[in-house]
Rosetta silent file (secondary structure, phi, psi, omega in degrees, C-alpha in Angstrom):
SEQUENCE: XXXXXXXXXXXXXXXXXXXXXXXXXXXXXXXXXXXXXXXXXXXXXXXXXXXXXXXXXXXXXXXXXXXXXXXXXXXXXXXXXXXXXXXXXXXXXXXXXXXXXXXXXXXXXXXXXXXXXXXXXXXXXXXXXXXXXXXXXXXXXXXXXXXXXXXXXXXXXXXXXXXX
SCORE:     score description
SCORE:     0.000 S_00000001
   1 L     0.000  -42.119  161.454   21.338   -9.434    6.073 S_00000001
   2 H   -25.202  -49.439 -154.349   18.339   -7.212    6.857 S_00000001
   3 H   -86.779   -7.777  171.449   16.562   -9.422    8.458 S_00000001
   4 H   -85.677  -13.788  174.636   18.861  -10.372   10.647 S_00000001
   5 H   -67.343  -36.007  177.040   19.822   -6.805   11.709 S_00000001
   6 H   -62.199  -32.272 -175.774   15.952   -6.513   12.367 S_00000001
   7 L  -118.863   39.295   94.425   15.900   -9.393   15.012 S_00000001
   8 L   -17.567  -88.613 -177.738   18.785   -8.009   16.535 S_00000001
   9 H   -72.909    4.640  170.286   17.592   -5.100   17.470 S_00000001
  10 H  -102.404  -12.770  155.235   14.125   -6.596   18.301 S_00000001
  11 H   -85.266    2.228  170.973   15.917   -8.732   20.431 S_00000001
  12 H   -85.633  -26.223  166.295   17.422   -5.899   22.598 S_00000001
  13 H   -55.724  -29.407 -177.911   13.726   -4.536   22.528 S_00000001
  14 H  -100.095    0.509 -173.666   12.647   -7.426   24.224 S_00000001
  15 H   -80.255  -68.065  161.029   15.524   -7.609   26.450 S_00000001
  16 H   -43.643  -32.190  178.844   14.636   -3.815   27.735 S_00000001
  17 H   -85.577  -13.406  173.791   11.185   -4.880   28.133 S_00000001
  18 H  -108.502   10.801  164.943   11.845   -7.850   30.342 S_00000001
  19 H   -98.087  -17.164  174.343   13.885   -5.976   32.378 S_00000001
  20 H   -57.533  -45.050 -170.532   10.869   -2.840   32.405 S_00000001
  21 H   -79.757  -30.404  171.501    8.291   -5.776   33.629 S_00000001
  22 H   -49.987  -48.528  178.916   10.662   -7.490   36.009 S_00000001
  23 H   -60.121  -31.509  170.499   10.902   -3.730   37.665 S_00000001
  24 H  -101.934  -24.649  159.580    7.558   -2.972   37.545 S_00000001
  25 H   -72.389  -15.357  175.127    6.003   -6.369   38.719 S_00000001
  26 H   -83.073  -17.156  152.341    8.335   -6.266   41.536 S_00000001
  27 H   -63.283  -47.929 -172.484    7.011   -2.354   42.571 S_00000001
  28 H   -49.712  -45.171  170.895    3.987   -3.868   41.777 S_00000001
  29 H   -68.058  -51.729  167.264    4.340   -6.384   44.438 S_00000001
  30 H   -50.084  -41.995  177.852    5.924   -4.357   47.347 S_00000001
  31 H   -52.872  -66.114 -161.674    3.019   -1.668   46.584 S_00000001
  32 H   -80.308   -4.380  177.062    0.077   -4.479   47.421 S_00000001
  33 H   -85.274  -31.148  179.387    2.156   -6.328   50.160 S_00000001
  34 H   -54.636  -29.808 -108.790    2.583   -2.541   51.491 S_00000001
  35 H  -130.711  -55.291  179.972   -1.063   -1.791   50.641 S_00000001
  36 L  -104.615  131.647 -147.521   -3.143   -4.515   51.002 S_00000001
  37 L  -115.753   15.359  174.293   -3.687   -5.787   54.325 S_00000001
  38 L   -89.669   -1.622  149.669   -6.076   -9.019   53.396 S_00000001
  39 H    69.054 -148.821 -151.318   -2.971  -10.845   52.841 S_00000001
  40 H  -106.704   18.163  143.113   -2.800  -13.298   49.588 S_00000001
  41 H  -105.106   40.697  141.499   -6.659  -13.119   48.844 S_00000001
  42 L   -58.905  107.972  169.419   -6.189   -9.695   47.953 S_00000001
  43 H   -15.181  -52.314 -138.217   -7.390   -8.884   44.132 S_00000001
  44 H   -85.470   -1.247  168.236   -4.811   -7.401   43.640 S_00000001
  45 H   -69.764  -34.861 -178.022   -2.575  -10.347   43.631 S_00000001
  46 H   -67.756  -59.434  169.508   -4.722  -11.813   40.831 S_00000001
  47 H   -49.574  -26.538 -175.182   -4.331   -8.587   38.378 S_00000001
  48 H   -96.191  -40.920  173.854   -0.703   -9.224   38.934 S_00000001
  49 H   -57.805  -53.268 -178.488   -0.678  -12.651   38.117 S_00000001
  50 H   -61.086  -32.686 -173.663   -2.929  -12.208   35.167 S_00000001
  51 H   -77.665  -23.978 -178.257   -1.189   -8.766   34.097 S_00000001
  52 H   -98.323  -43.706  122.901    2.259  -10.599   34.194 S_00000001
  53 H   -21.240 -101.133 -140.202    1.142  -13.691   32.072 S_00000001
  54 H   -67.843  -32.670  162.919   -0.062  -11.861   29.218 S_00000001
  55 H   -47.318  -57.643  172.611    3.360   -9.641   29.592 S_00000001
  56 H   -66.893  -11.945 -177.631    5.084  -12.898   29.094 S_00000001
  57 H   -96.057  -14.123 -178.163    3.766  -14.260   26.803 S_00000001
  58 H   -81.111   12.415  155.789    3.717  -11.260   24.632 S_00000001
  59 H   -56.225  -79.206  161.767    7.756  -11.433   25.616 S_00000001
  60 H    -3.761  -71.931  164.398    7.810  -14.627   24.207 S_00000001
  61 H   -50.183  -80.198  177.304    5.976  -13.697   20.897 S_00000001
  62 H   -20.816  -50.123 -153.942    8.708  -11.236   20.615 S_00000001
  63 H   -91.133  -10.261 -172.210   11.728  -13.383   21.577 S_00000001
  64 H  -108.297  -14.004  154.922   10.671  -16.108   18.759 S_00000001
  65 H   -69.828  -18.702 -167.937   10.311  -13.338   16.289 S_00000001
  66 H   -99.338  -26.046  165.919   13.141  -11.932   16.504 S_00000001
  67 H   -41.254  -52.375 -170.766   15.032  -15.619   16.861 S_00000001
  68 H   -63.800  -66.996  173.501   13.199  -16.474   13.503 S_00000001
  69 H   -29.465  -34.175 -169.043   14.549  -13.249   12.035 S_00000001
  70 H   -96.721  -84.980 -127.580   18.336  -13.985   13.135 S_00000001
  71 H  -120.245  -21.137  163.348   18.771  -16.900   12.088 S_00000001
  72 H   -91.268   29.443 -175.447   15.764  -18.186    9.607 S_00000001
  73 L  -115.075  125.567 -149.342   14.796  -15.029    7.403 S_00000001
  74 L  -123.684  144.743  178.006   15.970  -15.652    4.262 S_00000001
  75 L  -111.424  -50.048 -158.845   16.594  -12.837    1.908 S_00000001
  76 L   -53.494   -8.909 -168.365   18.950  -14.356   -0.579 S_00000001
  77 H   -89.243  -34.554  151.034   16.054  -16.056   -2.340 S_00000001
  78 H   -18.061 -100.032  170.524   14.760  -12.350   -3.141 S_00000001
  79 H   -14.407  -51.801  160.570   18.234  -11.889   -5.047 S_00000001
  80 H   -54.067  -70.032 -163.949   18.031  -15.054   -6.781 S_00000001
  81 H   -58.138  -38.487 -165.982   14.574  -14.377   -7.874 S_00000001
  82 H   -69.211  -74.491  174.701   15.907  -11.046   -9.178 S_00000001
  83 H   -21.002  -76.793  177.180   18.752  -12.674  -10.976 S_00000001
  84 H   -42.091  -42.684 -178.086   16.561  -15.553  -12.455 S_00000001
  85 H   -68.689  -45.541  173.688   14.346  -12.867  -13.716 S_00000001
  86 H   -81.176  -23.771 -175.340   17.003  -10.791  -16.034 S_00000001
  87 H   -66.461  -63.392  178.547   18.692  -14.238  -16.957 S_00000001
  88 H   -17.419  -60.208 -170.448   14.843  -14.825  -18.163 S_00000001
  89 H   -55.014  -52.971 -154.675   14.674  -11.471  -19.840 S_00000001
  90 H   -86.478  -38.313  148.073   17.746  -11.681  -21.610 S_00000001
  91 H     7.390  -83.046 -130.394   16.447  -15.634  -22.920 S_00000001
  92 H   -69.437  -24.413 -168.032   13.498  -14.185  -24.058 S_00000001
  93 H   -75.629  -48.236  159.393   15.785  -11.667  -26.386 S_00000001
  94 H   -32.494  -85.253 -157.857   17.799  -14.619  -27.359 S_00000001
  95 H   -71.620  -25.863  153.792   15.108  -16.439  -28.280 S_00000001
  96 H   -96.566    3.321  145.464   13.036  -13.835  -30.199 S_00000001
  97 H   -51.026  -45.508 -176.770   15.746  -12.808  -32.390 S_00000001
  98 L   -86.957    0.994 -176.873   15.454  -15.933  -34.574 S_00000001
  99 L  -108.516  -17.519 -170.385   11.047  -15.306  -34.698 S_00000001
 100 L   -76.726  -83.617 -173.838   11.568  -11.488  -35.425 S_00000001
 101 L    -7.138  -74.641  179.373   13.036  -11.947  -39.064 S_00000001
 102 L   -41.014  -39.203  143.723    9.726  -14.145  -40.088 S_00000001
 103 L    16.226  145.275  142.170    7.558  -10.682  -39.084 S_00000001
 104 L   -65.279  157.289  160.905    5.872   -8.290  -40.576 S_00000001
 105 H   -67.991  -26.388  178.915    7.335   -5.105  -39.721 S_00000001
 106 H   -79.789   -9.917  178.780    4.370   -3.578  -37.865 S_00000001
 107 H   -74.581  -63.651 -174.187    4.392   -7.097  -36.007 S_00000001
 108 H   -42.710  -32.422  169.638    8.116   -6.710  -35.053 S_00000001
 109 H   -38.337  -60.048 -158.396    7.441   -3.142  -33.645 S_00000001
 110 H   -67.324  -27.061  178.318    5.374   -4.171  -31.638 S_00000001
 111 H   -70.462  -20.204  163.817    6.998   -7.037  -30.435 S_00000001
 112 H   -91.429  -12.989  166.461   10.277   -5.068  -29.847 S_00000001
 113 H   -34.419  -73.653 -177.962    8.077   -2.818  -27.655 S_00000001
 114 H   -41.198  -91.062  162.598    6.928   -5.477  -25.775 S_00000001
 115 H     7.304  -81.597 -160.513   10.842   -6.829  -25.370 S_00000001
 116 L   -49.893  -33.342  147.155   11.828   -3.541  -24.519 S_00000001
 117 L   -54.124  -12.763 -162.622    9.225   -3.515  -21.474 S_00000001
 118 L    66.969   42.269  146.514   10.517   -6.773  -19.919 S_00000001
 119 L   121.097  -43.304 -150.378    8.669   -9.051  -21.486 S_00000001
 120 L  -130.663  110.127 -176.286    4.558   -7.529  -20.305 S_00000001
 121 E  -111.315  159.702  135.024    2.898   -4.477  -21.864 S_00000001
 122 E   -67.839  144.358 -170.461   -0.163   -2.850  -21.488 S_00000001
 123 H   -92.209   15.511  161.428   -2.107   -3.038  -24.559 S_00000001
 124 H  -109.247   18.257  172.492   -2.914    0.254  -24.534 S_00000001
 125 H   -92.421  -37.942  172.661    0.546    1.296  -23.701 S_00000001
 126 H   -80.129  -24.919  151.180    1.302   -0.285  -26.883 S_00000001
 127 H   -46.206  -61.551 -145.811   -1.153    2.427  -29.046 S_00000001
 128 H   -70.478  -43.897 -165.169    0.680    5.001  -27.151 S_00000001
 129 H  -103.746  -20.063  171.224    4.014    4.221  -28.156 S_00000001
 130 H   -73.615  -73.760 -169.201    3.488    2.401  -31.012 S_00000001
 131 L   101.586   58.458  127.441    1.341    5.433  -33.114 S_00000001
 132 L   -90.722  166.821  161.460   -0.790    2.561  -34.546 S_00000001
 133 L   -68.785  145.134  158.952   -4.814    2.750  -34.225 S_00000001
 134 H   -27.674  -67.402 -158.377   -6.613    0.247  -31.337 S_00000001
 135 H   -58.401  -53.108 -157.543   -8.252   -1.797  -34.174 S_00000001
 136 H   -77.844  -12.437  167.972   -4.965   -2.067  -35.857 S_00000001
 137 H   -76.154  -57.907  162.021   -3.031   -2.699  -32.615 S_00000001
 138 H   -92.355   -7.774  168.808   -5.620   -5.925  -32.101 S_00000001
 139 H   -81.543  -12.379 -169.321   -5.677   -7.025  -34.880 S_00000001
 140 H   -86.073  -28.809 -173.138   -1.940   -7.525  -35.059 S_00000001
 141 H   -63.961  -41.540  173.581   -1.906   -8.703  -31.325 S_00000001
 142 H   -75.229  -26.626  168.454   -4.405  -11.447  -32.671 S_00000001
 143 H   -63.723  -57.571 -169.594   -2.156  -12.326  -35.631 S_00000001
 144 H   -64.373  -19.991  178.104    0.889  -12.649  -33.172 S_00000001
 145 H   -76.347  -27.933 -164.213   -1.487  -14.730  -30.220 S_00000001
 146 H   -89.748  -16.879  166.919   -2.684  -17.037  -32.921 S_00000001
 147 L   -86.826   16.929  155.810    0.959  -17.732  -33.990 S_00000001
 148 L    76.384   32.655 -176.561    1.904  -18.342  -29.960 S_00000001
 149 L   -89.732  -40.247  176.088    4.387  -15.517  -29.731 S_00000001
 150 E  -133.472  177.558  161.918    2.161  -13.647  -26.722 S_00000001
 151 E  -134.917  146.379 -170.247   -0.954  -13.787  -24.533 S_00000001
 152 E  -118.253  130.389  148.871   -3.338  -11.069  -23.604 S_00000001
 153 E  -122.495  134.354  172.880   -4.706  -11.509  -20.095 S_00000001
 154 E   -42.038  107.523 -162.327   -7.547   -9.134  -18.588 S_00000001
 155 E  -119.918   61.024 -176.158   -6.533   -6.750  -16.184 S_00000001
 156 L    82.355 -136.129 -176.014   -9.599   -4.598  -15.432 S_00000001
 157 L   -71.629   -6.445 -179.493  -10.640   -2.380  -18.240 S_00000001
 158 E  -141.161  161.223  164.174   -7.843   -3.079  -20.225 S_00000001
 159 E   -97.254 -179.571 -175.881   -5.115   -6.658  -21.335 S_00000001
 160 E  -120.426  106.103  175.786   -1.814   -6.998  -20.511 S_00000001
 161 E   -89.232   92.566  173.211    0.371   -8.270  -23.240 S_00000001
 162 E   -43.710  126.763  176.452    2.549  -10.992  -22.223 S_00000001
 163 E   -96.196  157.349  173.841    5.459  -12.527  -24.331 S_00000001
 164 L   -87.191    0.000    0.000    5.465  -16.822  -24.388 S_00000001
Protein backbone atom coordinates (compact mmCIF):
# COMPACT_ATOMS: atom_id res chain seq x y z
CA UNK A 1 0.00 0.00 0.00
CA UNK A 2 3.06 2.21 0.55
CA UNK A 3 4.37 1.90 -2.41
CA UNK A 4 1.70 2.73 -4.19
CA UNK A 5 0.95 5.93 -2.21
CA UNK A 6 4.69 6.75 -3.09
CA UNK A 7 4.10 6.66 -6.96
CA UNK A 8 1.17 8.61 -6.52
CA UNK A 9 2.49 11.34 -5.28
CA UNK A 10 5.64 11.03 -7.49
CA UNK A 11 3.37 11.01 -10.17
CA UNK A 12 1.85 14.48 -9.37
CA UNK A 13 5.63 15.51 -8.96
CA UNK A 14 6.18 14.76 -12.36
CA UNK A 15 3.01 16.13 -13.53
CA UNK A 16 4.07 19.72 -11.84
CA UNK A 17 7.31 19.40 -13.45
CA UNK A 18 6.07 18.90 -16.96
CA UNK A 19 3.95 21.59 -16.67
CA UNK A 20 7.21 23.89 -14.95
CA UNK A 21 9.30 22.83 -18.31
CA UNK A 22 6.46 23.27 -20.75
CA UNK A 23 6.35 27.06 -19.16
CA UNK A 24 9.73 27.62 -19.09
CA UNK A 25 10.78 26.16 -22.57
CA UNK A 26 8.09 28.18 -24.03
CA UNK A 27 9.62 31.68 -22.16
CA UNK A 28 12.57 30.17 -23.21
CA UNK A 29 11.60 30.33 -26.75
CA UNK A 30 9.82 33.77 -27.02
CA UNK A 31 13.05 35.19 -25.07
CA UNK A 32 15.56 33.95 -28.13
CA UNK A 33 12.95 34.56 -30.97
CA UNK A 34 12.70 38.13 -29.10
CA UNK A 35 16.48 38.17 -28.59
CA UNK A 36 18.22 36.62 -31.13
CA UNK A 37 18.17 38.15 -34.39
CA UNK A 38 20.35 35.32 -36.46
CA UNK A 39 17.19 33.54 -36.87
CA UNK A 40 17.25 29.49 -36.38
CA UNK A 41 21.18 29.22 -36.39
CA UNK A 42 21.16 30.94 -33.26
CA UNK A 43 22.97 28.80 -30.28
CA UNK A 44 20.64 29.38 -28.46
CA UNK A 45 18.15 27.25 -30.18
CA UNK A 46 20.53 24.30 -29.68
CA UNK A 47 20.80 24.76 -25.65
CA UNK A 48 17.08 24.58 -25.88
CA UNK A 49 16.85 21.62 -27.76
CA UNK A 50 19.52 19.88 -25.82
CA UNK A 51 18.29 21.44 -22.34
CA UNK A 52 14.70 20.11 -23.14
CA UNK A 53 15.81 16.48 -24.09
CA UNK A 54 17.58 15.74 -21.04
CA UNK A 55 14.36 17.43 -19.14
CA UNK A 56 12.42 14.75 -20.84
CA UNK A 57 13.92 12.20 -20.47
CA UNK A 58 14.56 12.72 -16.86
CA UNK A 59 10.42 13.16 -16.98
CA UNK A 60 10.27 9.93 -18.30
CA UNK A 61 12.63 8.26 -15.69
CA UNK A 62 10.21 9.67 -13.28
CA UNK A 63 6.90 8.76 -14.97
CA UNK A 64 8.08 4.88 -15.17
CA UNK A 65 9.05 5.04 -11.57
CA UNK A 66 6.36 6.07 -10.24
CA UNK A 67 4.10 3.70 -12.80
CA UNK A 68 6.30 0.76 -11.44
CA UNK A 69 5.48 1.89 -7.91
CA UNK A 70 1.52 2.03 -8.55
CA UNK A 71 0.97 -0.76 -9.85
CA UNK A 72 4.16 -3.33 -9.58
CA UNK A 73 5.73 -2.69 -5.99
CA UNK A 74 4.95 -5.42 -4.10
CA UNK A 75 4.94 -5.18 -0.39
CA UNK A 76 2.83 -8.11 0.61
CA UNK A 77 5.77 -10.45 0.12
CA UNK A 78 7.51 -8.41 3.09
CA UNK A 79 4.40 -9.59 5.29
CA UNK A 80 4.55 -13.02 4.18
CA UNK A 81 8.17 -13.21 4.83
CA UNK A 82 7.36 -11.89 8.32
CA UNK A 83 4.66 -14.41 8.85
CA UNK A 84 6.75 -17.40 7.44
CA UNK A 85 9.37 -16.36 9.84
CA UNK A 86 7.28 -16.68 13.35
CA UNK A 87 5.41 -19.80 11.80
CA UNK A 88 9.32 -20.93 11.56
CA UNK A 89 10.04 -19.81 15.06
CA UNK A 90 7.25 -21.34 16.63
CA UNK A 91 8.34 -24.97 14.48
CA UNK A 92 11.54 -24.68 15.80
CA UNK A 93 9.86 -24.69 19.56
CA UNK A 94 7.73 -27.51 18.45
CA UNK A 95 10.34 -29.34 17.33
CA UNK A 96 12.90 -28.84 20.15
CA UNK A 97 10.64 -29.80 22.82
CA UNK A 98 10.94 -33.53 22.03
CA UNK A 99 15.36 -33.02 21.83
CA UNK A 100 15.31 -30.91 25.13
CA UNK A 101 14.34 -33.90 27.53
CA UNK A 102 17.53 -36.04 26.10
CA UNK A 103 19.86 -32.84 27.53
CA UNK A 104 21.96 -32.19 29.97
CA UNK A 105 20.70 -29.42 31.91
CA UNK A 106 23.50 -26.92 31.24
CA UNK A 107 22.88 -28.02 27.47
CA UNK A 108 19.11 -27.21 27.72
CA UNK A 109 19.92 -23.69 29.19
CA UNK A 110 21.57 -22.89 26.75
CA UNK A 111 19.53 -24.07 24.15
CA UNK A 112 16.40 -22.40 25.71
CA UNK A 113 18.47 -19.18 25.45
CA UNK A 114 19.09 -19.63 22.09
CA UNK A 115 15.05 -20.42 21.50
CA UNK A 116 14.27 -17.57 23.43
CA UNK A 117 16.40 -15.26 20.94
CA UNK A 118 14.60 -16.45 17.78
CA UNK A 119 16.42 -19.09 16.91
CA UNK A 120 20.45 -17.04 16.51
CA UNK A 121 22.60 -15.98 19.47
CA UNK A 122 25.72 -14.47 19.86
CA UNK A 123 28.05 -16.74 21.49
CA UNK A 124 29.15 -14.41 23.69
CA UNK A 125 25.73 -13.21 24.45
CA UNK A 126 25.28 -16.62 25.61
CA UNK A 127 28.27 -16.21 28.61
CA UNK A 128 26.44 -13.12 29.46
CA UNK A 129 23.22 -14.51 30.14
CA UNK A 130 23.97 -17.81 30.70
CA UNK A 131 26.67 -17.14 33.93
CA UNK A 132 28.70 -20.08 32.50
CA UNK A 133 32.64 -19.57 31.75
CA UNK A 134 33.76 -19.17 27.70
CA UNK A 135 35.59 -22.57 27.90
CA UNK A 136 32.56 -24.08 29.39
CA UNK A 137 30.13 -22.26 27.06
CA UNK A 138 32.31 -24.04 23.98
CA UNK A 139 32.65 -26.80 25.07
CA UNK A 140 28.95 -27.41 25.46
CA UNK A 141 28.27 -25.54 22.09
CA UNK A 142 30.66 -28.32 20.63
CA UNK A 143 28.78 -31.14 22.39
CA UNK A 144 25.40 -29.71 20.99
CA UNK A 145 27.13 -28.94 17.10
CA UNK A 146 28.47 -32.44 17.09
CA UNK A 147 24.97 -33.83 17.93
CA UNK A 148 23.41 -31.39 14.91
CA UNK A 149 21.20 -29.35 17.19
CA UNK A 150 23.14 -25.81 16.10
CA UNK A 151 25.89 -24.22 14.00
CA UNK A 152 28.36 -21.58 14.91
CA UNK A 153 29.17 -19.31 11.98
CA UNK A 154 31.98 -16.47 12.17
CA UNK A 155 30.87 -13.13 12.41
CA UNK A 156 33.99 -10.98 12.92
CA UNK A 157 35.63 -11.42 16.24
CA UNK A 158 33.08 -13.44 17.56
CA UNK A 159 30.21 -16.82 16.22
CA UNK A 160 26.81 -16.58 15.96
CA UNK A 161 24.92 -19.51 17.27
CA UNK A 162 22.38 -20.75 15.00
CA UNK A 163 19.66 -23.43 15.83
CA UNK A 164 19.25 -26.46 12.80
Amino acid sequence: MKNKIVGIILAIITFIFILIIYSFNNAIKEISIASCTMGETCPMYSAIKYQTNISWIFITILLALSVYLIFFGQEKVEIIKKIREKVKISEKKKDYSKILPKLASEEKKLVNLILESKGAMFQSELVEKSGFDKVKVSRLLDRLEGQQIIERKRRGMTNIVILK
